[in-house]
N, CA, C and O atoms as a printed pandas DataFrame, in Angstrom:
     atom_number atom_name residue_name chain_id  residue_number  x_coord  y_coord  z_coord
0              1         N          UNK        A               1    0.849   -1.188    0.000
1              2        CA          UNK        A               1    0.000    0.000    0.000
2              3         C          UNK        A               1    0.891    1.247    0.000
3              4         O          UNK        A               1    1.880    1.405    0.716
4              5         N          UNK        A               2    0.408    2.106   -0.897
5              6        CA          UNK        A               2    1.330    3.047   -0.928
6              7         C          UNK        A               2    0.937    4.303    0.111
7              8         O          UNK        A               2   -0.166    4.566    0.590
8              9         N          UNK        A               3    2.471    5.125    0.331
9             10        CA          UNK        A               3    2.298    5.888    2.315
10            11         C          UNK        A               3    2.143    7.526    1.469
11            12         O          UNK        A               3    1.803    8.511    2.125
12            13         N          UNK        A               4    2.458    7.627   -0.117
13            14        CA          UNK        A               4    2.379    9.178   -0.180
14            15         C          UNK        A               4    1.291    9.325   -0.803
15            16         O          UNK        A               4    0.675    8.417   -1.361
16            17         N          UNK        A               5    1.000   10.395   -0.758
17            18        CA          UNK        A               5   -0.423   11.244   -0.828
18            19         C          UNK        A               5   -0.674   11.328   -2.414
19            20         O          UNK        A               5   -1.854   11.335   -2.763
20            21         N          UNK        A               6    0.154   11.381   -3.248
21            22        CA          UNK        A               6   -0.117   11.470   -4.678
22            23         C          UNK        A               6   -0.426   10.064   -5.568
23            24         O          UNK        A               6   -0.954    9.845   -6.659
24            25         N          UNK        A               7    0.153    9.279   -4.574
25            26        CA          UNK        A               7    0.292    7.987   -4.986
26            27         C          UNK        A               7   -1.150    6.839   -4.778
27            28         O          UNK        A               7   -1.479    5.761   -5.274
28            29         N          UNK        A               8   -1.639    7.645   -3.910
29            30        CA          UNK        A               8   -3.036    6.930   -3.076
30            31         C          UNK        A               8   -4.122    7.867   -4.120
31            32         O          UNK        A               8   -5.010    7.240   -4.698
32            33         N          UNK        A               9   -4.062    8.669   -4.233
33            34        CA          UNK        A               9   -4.668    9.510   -5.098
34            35         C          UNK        A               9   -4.985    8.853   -6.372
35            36         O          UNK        A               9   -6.072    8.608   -6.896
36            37         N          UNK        A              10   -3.588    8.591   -6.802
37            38        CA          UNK        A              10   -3.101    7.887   -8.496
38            39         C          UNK        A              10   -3.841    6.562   -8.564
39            40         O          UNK        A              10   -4.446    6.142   -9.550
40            41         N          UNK        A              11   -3.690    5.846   -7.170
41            42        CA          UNK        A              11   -4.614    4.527   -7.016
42            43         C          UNK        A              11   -5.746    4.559   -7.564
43            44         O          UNK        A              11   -6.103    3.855   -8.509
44            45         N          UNK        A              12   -6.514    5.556   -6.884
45            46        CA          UNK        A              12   -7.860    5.684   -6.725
46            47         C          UNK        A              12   -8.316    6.297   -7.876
47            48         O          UNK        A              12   -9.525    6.487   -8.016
48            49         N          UNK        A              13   -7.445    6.665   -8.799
49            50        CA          UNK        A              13   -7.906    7.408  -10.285
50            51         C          UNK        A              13   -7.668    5.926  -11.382
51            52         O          UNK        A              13   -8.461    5.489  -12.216
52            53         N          UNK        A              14   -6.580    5.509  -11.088
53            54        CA          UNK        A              14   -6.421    4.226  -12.034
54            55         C          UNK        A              14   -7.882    3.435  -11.765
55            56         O          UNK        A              14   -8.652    3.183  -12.692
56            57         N          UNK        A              15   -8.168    3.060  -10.288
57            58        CA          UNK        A              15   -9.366    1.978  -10.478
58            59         C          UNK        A              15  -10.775    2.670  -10.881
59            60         O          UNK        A              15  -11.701    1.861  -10.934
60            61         N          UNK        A              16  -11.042    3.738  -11.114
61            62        CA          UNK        A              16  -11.832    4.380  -11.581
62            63         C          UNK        A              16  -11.568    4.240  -12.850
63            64         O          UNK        A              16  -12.644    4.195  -13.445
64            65         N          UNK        A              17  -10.719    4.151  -13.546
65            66        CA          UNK        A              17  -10.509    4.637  -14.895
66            67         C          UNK        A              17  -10.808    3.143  -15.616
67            68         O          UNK        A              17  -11.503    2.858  -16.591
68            69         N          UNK        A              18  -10.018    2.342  -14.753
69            70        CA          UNK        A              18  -10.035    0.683  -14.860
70            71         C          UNK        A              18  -11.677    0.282  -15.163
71            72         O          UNK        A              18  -12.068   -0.372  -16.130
72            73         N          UNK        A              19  -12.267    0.680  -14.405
73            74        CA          UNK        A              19  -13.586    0.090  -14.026
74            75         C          UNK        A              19  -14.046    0.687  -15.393
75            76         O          UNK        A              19  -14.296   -0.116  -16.292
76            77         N          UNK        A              20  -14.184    2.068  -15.640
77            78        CA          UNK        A              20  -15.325    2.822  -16.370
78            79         C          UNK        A              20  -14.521    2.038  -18.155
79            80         O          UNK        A              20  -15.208    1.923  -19.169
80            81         N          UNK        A              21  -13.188    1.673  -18.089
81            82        CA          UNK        A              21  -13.079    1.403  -19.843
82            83         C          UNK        A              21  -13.431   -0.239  -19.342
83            84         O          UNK        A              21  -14.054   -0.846  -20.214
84            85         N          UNK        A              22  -13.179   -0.937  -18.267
85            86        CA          UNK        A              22  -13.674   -2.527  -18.636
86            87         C          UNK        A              22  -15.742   -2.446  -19.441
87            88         O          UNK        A              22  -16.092   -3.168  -20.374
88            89         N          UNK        A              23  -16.685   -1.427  -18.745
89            90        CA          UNK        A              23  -17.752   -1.188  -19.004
90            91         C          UNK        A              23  -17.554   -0.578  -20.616
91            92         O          UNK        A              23  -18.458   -0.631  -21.450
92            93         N          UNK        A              24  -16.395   -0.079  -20.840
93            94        CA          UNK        A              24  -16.690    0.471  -22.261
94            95         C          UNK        A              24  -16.292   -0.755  -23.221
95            96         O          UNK        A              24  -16.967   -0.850  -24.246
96            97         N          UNK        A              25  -15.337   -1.651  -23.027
97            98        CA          UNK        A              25  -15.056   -2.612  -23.580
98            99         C          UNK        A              25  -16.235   -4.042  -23.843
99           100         O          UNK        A              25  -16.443   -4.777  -24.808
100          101         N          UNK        A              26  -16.743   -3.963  -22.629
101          102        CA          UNK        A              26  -17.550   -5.077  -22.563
102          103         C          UNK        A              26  -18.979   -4.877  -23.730
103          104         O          UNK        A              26  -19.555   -5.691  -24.452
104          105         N          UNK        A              27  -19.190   -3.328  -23.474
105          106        CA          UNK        A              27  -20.497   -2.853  -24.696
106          107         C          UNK        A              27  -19.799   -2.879  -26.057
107          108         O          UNK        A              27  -20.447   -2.938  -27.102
108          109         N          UNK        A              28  -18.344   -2.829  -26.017
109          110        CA          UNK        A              28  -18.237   -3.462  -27.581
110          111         C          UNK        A              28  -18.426   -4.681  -27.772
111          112         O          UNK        A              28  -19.232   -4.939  -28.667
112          113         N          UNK        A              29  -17.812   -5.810  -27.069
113          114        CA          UNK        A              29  -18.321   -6.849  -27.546
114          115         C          UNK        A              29  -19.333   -7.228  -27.602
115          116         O          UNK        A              29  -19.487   -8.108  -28.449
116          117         N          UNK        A              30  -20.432   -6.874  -26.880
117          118        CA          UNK        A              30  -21.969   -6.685  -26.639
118          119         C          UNK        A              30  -22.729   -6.444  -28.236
119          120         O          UNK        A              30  -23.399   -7.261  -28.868
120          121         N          UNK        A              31  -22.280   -4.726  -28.695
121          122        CA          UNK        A              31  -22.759   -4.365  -29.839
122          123         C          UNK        A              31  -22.309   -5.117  -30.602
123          124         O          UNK        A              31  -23.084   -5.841  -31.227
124          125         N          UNK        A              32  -21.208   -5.185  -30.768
125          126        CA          UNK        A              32  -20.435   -6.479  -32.678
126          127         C          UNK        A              32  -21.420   -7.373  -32.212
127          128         O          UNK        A              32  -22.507   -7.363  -32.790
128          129         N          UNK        A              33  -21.196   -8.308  -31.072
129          130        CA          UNK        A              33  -21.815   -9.666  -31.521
130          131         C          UNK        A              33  -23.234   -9.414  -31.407
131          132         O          UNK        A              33  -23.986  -10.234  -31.933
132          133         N          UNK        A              34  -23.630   -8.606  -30.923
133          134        CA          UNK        A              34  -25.512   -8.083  -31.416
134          135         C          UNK        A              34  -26.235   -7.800  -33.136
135          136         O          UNK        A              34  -27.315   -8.044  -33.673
136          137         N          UNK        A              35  -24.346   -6.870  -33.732
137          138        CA          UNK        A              35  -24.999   -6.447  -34.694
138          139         C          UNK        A              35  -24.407   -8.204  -35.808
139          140         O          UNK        A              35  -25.213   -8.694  -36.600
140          141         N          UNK        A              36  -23.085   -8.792  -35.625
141          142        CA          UNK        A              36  -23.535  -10.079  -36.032
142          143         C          UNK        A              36  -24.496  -10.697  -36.227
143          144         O          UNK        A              36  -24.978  -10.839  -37.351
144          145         N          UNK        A              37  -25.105  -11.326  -34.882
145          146        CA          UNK        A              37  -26.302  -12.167  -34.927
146          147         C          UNK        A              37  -27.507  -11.629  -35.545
147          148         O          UNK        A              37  -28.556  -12.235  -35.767
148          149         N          UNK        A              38  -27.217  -10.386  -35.798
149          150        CA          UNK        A              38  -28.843   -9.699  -36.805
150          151         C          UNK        A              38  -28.232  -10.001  -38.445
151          152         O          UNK        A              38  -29.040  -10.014  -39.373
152          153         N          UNK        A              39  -27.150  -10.174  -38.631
153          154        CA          UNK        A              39  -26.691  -10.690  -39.958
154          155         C          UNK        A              39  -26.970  -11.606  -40.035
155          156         O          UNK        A              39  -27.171  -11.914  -41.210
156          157         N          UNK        A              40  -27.176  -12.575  -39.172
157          158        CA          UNK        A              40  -26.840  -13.771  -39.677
158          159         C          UNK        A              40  -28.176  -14.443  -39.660
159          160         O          UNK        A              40  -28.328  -15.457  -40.341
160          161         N          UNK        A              41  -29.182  -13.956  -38.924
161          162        CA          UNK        A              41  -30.191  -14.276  -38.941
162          163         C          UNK        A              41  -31.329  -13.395  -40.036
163          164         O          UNK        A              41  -32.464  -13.657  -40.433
164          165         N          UNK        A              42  -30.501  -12.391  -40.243
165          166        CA          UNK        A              42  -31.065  -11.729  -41.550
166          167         C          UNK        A              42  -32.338  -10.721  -41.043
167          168         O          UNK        A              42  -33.424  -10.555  -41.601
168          169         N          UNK        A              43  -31.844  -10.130  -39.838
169          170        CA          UNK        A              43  -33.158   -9.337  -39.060
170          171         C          UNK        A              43  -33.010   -7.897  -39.914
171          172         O          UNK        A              43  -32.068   -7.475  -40.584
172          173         N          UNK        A              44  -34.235   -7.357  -39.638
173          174        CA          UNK        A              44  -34.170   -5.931  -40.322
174          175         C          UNK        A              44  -33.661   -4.772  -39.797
175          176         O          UNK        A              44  -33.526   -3.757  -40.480
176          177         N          UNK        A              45  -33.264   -4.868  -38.226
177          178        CA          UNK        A              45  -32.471   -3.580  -37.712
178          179         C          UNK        A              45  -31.169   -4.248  -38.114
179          180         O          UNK        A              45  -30.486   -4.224  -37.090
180          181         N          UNK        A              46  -30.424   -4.878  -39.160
181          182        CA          UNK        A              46  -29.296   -5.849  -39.047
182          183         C          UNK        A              46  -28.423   -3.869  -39.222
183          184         O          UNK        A              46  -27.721   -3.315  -38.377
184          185         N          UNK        A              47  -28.730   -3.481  -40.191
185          186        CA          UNK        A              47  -27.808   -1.722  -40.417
186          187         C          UNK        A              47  -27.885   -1.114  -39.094
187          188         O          UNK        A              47  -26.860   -1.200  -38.417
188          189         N          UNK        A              48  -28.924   -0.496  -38.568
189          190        CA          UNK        A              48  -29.042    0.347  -37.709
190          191         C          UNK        A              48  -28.190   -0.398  -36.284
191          192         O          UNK        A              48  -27.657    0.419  -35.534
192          193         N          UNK        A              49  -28.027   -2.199  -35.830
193          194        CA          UNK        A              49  -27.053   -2.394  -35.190
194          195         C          UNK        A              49  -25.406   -2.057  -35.238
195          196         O          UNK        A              49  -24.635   -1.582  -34.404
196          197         N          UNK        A              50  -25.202   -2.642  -36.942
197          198        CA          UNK        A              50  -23.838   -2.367  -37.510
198          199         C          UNK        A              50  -23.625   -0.864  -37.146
199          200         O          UNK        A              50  -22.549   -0.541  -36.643
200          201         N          UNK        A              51  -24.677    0.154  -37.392
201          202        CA          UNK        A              51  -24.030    0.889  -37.250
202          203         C          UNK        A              51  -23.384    1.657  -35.929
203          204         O          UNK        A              51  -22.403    2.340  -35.636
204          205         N          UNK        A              52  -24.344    1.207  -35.442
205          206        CA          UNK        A              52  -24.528    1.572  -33.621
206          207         C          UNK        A              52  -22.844    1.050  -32.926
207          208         O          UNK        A              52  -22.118    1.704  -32.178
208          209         N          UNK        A              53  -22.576   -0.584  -33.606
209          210        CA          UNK        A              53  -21.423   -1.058  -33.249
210          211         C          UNK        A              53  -20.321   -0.526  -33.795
211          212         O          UNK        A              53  -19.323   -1.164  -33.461
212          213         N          UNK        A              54  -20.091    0.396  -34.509
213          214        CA          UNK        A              54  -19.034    0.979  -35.178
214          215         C          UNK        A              54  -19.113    2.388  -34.941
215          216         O          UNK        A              54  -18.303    3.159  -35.454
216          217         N          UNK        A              55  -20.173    2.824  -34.088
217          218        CA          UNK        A              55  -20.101    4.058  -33.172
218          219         C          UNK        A              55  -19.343    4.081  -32.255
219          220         O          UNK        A              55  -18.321    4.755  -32.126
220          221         N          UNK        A              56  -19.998    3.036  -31.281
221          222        CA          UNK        A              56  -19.074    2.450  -30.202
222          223         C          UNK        A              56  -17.176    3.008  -30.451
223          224         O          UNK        A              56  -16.443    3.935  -30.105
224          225         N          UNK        A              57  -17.079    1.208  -31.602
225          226        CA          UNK        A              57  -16.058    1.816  -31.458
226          227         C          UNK        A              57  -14.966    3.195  -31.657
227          228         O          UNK        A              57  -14.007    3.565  -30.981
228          229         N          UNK        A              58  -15.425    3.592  -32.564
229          230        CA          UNK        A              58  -14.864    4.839  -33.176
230          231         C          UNK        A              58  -14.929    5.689  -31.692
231          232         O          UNK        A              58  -13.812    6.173  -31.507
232          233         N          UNK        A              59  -15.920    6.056  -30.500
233          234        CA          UNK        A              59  -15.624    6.388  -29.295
234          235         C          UNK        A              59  -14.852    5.832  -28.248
235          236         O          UNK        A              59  -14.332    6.482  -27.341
236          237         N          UNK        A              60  -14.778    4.234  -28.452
237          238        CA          UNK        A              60  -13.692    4.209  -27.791
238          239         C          UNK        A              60  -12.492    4.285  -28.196
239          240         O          UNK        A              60  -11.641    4.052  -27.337
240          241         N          UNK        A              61  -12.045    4.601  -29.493
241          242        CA          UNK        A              61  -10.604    4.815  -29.911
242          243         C          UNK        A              61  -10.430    5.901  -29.860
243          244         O          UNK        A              61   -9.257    6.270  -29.931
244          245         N          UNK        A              62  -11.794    7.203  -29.674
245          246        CA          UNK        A              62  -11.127    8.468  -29.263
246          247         C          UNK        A              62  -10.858    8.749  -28.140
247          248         O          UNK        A              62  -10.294    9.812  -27.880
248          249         N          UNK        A              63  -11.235    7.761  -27.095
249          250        CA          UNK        A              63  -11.496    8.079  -25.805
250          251         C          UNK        A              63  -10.459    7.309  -24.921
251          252         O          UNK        A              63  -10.429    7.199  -23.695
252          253         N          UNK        A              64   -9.500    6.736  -26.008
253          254        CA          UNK        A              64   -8.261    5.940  -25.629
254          255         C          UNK        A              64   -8.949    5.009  -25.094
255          256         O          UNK        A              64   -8.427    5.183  -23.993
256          257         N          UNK        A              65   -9.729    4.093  -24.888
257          258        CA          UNK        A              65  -10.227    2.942  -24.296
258          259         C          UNK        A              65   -9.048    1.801  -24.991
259          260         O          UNK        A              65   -8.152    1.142  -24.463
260          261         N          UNK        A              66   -9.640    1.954  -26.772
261          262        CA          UNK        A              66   -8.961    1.041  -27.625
262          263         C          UNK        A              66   -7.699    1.335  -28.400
263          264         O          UNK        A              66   -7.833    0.330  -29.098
264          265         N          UNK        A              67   -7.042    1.652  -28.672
265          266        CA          UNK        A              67   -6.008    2.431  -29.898
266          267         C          UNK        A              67   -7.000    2.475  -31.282
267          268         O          UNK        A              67   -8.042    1.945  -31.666
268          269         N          UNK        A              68   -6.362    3.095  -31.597
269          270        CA          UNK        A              68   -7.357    3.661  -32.900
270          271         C          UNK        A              68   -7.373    2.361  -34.172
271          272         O          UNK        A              68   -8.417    1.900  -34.633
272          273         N          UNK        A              69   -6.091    1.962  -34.553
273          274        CA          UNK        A              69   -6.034    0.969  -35.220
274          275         C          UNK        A              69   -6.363   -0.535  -34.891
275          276         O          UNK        A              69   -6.647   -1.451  -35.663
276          277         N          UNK        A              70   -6.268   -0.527  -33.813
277          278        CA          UNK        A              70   -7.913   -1.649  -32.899
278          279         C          UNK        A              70   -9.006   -1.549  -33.406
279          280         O          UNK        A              70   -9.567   -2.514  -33.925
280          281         N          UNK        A              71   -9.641   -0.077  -33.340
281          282        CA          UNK        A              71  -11.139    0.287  -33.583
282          283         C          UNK        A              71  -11.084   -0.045  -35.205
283          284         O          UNK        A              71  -12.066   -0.630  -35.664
284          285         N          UNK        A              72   -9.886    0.325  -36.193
285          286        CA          UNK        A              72  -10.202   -0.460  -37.702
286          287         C          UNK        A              72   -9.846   -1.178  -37.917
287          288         O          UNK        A              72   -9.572   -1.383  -39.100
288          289         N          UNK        A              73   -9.672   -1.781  -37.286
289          290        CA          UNK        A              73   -9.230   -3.226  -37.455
290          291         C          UNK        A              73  -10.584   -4.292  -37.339
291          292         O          UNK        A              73  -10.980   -5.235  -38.025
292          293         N          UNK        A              74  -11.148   -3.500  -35.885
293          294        CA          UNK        A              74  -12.362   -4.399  -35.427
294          295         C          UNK        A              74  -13.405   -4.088  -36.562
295          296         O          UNK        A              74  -13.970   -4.996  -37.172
296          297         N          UNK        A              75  -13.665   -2.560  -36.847
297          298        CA          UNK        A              75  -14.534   -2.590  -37.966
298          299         C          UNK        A              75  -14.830   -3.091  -38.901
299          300         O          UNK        A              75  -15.973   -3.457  -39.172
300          301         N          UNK        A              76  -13.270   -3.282  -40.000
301          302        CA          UNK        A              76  -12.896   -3.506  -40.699
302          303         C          UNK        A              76  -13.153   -5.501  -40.656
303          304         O          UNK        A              76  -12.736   -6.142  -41.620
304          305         N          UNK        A              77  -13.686   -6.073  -39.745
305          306        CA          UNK        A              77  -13.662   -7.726  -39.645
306          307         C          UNK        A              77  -15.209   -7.186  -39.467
307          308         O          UNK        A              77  -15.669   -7.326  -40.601
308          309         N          UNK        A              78  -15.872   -6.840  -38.938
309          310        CA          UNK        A              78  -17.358   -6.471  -38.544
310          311         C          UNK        A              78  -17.909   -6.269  -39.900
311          312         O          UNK        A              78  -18.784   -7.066  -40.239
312          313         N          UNK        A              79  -17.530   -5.275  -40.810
313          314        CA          UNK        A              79  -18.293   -5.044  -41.957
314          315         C          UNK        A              79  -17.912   -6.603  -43.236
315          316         O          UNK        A              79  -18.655   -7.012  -44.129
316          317         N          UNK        A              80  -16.817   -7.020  -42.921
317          318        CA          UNK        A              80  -16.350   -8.382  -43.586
318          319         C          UNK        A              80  -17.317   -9.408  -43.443
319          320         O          UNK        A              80  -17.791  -10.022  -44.399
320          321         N          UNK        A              81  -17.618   -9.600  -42.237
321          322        CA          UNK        A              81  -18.227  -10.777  -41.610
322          323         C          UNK        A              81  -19.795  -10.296  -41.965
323          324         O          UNK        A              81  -20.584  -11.229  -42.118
324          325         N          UNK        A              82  -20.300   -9.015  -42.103
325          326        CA          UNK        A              82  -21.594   -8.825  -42.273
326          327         C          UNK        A              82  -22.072   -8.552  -43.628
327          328         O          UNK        A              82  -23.261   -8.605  -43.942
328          329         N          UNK        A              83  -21.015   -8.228  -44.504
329          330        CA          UNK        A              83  -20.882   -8.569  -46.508
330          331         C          UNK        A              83  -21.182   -9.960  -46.393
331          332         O          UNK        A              83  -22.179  -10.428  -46.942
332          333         N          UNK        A              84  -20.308  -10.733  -45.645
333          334        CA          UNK        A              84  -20.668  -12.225  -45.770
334          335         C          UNK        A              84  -21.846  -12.765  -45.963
335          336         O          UNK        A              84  -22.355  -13.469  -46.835
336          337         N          UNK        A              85  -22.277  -12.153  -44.674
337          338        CA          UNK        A              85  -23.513  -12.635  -44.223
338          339         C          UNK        A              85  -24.431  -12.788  -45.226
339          340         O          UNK        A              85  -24.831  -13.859  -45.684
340          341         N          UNK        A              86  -24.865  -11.295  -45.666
341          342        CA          UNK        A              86  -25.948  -10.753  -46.712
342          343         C          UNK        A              86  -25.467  -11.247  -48.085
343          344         O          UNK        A              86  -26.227  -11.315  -49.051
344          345         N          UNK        A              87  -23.998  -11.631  -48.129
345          346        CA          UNK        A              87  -24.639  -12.320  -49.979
346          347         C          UNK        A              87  -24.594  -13.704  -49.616
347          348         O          UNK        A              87  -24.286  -14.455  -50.543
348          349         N          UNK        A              88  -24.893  -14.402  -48.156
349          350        CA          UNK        A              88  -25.339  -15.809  -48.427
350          351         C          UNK        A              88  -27.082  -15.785  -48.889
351          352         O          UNK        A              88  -27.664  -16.836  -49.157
């Protein structure tokens, strides 16, 4: 446990910070595999999910959650996998 005052401080900002991007991380995988399973099942909000999930990320790569080339990377397999989908 740390005895100086900046350091207990620094604690208590890391697990805050910790906590609030594990919640931002977890709603990405949430949205992709939401807006997936509307591909694949061929539902009619299948766009308005995709797009919602590629909101997401694009905020968390500004918001440093993800690095930016994470967020196109992930997109970039999201819109792959959902072309797929729609010309089966």
């Amino acid at each position: 446990m740390a005895n100086i005052k900046s350091q207990i401080k620094r604690n208590r900002q890391n697990a805050a910070r910790h906590e609030r991007n594990k919640a931002v991380r977890s709603e990405l995988k949430t949205r992709v595999k939401a807006a997936v399973a509307a591909a694949e099942t061929s539902a009619d909000n299948t766009d308005q999910l995709t797009r919602l999930a590629i909101k997401r990320l694009d905020k968390a790569a500004t918001k440093g959650v993800i690095h930016r080339n994470a967020a196109a990377r992930r997109k970039s397999r999201l819109m792959k996998r959902i072309a797929a989908e729609a010309a089966k």
